[in-house]
C-alpha positions in Angstrom: -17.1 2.2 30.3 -20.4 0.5 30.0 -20.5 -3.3 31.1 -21.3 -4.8 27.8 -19.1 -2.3 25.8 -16.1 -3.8 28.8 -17.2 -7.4 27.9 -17.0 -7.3 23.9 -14.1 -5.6 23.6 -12.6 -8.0 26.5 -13.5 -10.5 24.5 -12.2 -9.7 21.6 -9.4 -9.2 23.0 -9.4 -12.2 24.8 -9.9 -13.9 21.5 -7.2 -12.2 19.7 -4.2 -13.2 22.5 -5.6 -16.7 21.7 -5.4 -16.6 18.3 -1.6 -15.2 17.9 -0.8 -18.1 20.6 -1.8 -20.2 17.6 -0.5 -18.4 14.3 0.9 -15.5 13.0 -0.2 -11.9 13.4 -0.3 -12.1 9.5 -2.0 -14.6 9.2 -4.9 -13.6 12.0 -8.0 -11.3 10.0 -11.1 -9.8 11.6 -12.9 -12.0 10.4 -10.9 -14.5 12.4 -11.1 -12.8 15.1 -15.1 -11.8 15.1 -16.0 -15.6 14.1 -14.0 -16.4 17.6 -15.4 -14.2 19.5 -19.0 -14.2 18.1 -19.1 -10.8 17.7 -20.3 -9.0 14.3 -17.6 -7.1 12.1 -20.0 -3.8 12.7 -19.3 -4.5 16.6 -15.6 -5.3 16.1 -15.3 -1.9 14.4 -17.1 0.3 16.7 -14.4 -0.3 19.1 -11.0 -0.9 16.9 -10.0 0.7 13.5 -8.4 -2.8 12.2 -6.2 -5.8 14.3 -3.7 -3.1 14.5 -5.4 -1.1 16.3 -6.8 -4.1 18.5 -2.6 -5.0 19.3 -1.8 -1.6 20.3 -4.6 -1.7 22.7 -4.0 -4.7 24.4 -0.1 -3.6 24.4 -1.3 -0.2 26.3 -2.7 -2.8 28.7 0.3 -4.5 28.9 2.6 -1.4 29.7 -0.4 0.6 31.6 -0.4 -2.8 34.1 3.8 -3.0 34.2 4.0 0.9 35.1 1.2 0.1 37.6 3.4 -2.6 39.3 6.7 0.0 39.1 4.5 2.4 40.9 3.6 -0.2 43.9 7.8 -0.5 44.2 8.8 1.5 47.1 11.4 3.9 46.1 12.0 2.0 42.9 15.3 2.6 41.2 16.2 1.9 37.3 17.1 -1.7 37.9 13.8 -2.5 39.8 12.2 -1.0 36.3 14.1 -3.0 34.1 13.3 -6.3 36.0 9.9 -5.6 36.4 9.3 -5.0 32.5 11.8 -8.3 32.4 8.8 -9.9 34.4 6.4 -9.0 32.5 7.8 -9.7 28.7 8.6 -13.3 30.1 5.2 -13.8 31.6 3.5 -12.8 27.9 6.8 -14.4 26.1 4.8 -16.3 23.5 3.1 -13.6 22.9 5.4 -10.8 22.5 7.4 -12.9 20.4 4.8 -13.7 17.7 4.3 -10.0 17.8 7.9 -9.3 17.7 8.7 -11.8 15.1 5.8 -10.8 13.0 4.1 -8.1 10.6 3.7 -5.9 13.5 7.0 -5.5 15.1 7.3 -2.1 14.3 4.1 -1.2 16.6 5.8 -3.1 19.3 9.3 -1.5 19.0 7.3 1.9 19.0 5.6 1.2 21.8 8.1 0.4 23.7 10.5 2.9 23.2 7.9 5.4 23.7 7.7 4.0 27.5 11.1 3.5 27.6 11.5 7.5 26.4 9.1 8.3 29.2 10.9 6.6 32.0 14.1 8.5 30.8 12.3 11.2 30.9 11.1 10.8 34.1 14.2 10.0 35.9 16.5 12.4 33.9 14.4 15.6 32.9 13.6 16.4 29.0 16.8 18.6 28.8 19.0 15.9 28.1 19.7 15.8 24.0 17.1 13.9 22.5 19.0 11.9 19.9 20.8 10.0 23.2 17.4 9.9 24.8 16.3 7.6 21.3 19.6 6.1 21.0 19.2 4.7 24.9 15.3 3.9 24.2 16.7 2.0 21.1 19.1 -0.4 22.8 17.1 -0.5 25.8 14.2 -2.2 23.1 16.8 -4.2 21.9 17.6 -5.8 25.1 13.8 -6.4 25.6 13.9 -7.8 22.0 16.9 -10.7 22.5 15.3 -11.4 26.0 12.1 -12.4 24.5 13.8 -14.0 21.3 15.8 -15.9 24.2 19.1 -14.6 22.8 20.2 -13.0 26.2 20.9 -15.9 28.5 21.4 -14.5 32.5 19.1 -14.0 35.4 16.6 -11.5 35.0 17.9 -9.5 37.9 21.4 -10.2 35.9 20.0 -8.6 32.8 18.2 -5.9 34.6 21.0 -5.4 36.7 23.3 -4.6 33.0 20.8 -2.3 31.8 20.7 -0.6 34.7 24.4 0.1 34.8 24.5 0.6 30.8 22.4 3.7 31.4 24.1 4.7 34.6 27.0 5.1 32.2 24.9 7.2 29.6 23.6 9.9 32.3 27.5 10.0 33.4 28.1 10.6 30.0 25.5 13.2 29.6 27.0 14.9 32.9 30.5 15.0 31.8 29.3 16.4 28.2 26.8 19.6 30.0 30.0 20.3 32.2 32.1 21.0 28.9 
């Protein structure tokens, strides 16, 4: 990526977590956003369809850097998984709440179940029934969703530690039911 093109859109981006520090994702327009950043609207559309499209790329960022960190985990297992993404939601709490609490929770809930689906993947194959493969992703989103709405109390390594177990108990599950 060229230097400048890095810059704007880092700025804008920049710019944006700023602004949903301070108000709702509904409440944030382009226009916000380009006056902040001092970037034209032309510019700001070159590189984003609409502040959607900005949230889901700084989100990619988000779970691109936390599956980055998994990676550096020596023979990580589920739990270390869960309590890295744990880490990482709490870091950005304020603003994975506004995003969760706001007009675009349902890009946030996607995305995360679509990394959640891929780790499932990952560590149980793609033959396992799909329809449990969502239902697990769901909850698992859920979990992330009362941690950052502070609605789970508990260690992190406590929480992680549940989830971990909760699908432990699903592949057992999913064993018991392919043996049938």
């Amino acid at each position: 990526m060229d230097r400048r093109v890095a810059r704007t859109t880092g700025r804008i981006k920049k710019v944006f977590g700023e602004l949903i520090q301070e108000k709702a994702f509904a409440d944030i327009t382009v226009k916000m956003i380009c006056d902040a950043a001092d970037v034209e609207r032309k510019t700001f559309y070159l590189h984003f369809k609409d502040k959607y499209d900005l949230l889901d790329a700084i989100l990619k960022e988000h779970f691109e850097a936390f599956r980055e960190n998994v990676r550096q985990i020596p023979d990580a297992k589920p739990i270390d998984f869960y309590r890295e993404a744990l880490t990482m939601l709490g870091r950005h709490r304020k603003f994975f709440k506004r995003v969760y609490n706001g007009q675009a929770s349902a890009l946030i809930r996607k995305r995360i179940q679509y990394y959640v689906l891929q780790r499932l993947q990952f560590e149980y194959g793609t033959d396992v029934d799909p329809a449990i493969q969502h239902f697990i992703a769901a909850g698992i989103g859920g979990v992330f969703e009362s941690y950052i709405n502070g609605e789970i109390e508990g260690s992190d390594d406590q929480i992680a530690a549940d989830m971990a177990w909760m699908v432990v108990q699903a592949k057992k599950y999913l064993k018991k039911k392919s043996n049938k």
